[in-house]
N, C-alpha and C positions, 0 to 999 in steps of 0.2 A: 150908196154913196155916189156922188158925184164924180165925174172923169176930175175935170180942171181941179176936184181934192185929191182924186189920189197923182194926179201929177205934181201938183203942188210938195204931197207929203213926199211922194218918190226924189224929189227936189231937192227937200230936205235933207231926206236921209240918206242921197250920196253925199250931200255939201259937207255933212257931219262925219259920213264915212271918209270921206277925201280929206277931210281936217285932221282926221285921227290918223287917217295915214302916213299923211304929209307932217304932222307932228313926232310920230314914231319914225318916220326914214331921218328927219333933221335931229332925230335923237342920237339914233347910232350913226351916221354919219358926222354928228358932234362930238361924239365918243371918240371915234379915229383922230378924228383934227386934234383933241385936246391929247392923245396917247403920241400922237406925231407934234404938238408941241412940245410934250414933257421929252421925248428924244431928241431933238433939236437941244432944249436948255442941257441933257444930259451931255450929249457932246461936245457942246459950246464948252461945257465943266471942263471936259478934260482935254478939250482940245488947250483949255489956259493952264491945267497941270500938264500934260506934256510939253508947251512952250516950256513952263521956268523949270521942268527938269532938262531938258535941252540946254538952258542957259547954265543951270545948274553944274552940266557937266561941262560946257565950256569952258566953264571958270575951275572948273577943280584941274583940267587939262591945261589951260592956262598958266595955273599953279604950281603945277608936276612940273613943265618944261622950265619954269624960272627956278624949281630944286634942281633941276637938273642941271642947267646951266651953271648953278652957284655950284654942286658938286664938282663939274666938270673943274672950273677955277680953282676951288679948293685942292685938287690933286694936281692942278696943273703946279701949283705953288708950292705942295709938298714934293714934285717932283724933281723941282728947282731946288729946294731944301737939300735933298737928299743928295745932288749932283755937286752942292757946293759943299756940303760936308763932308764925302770920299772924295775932292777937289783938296781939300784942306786937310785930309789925314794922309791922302797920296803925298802929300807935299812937306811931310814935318821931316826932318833933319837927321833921325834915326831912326828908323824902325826896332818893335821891340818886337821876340818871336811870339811874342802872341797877336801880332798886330800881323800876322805874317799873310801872305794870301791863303784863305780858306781849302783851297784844294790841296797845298803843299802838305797843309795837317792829315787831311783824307788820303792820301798818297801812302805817307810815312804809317798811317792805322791798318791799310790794309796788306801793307807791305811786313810787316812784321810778323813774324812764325808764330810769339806766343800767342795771337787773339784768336782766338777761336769760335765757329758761327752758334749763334744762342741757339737755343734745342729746340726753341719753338718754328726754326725751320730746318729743312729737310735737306742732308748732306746729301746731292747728289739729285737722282730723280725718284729716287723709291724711299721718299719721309712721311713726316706724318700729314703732311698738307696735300702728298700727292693721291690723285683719285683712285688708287689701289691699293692704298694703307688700311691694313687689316684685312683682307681677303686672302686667303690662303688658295695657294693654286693646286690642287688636285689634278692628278693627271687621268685618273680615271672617275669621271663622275656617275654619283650611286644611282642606279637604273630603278624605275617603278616597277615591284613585286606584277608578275605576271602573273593571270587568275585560268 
């Protein structure tokens, strides 16, 4: 064979080696790019679901603080309610003993010899509610059998 053929061929057969190469690098390096596009579009995704759950909760907090507000009102007005109603039973003409002040009743209940404390608590400090109801005190306690 001739030189100028096999330089020729040698020619070739990098040009085709270099095409293959160069084809195969622009592969996997088009792999990465399109694996690094689909992450981008993934993020983008949820970068606009966490935007409308941010908005999401704005509005629900939004929300809350206008219940709030409307509760606050509402007890402010029942507490008007209630201030002009004992306003208006302080003020009638005769009291009757059962309209009487609340404590005078509690007074006169505990004041009274017949009533006596219900069983389900403990006369004193040693009943059945206190922490040493049922334990029996021994004065000498029983020693383990020596061997």
């Amino acid at each position: 064979m001739d030189e100028s053929k096999i330089n020729w061929m040698l020619a070739i057969a990098s040009l085709l080696a270099g095409i293959g190469i160069g084809a195969l690098g622009h592969h996997l390096l088009n792999a990465g790019a399109r694996r690094t596009q689909k992450l981008r579009r993934l993020l983008a995704e949820r970068e606009r679901e966490l935007a409308s759950l941010k908005s999401g909760v704005d509005d629900h907090f939004s929300e809350l603080a206008g219940l709030a507000e409307s509760l606050r009102r509402d007890s402010d007005t029942l507490m008007q309610h209630l201030e002009k109603g004992a306003e208006r039973l302080n003020s009638l003409p005769h009291q009757t003993p059962g309209l009487a002040a609340p404590t005078a009743g509690i007074e006169e209940a505990t004041a009274s010899p017949q009533l006596k404390a219900p069983r389900d608590y403990a006369d004193g400090s040693g009943g059945t509610l206190s922490e040493e109801f049922g334990l029996k005190e021994d004065k000498e306690l029983p020693q383990p059998p020596r061997y």
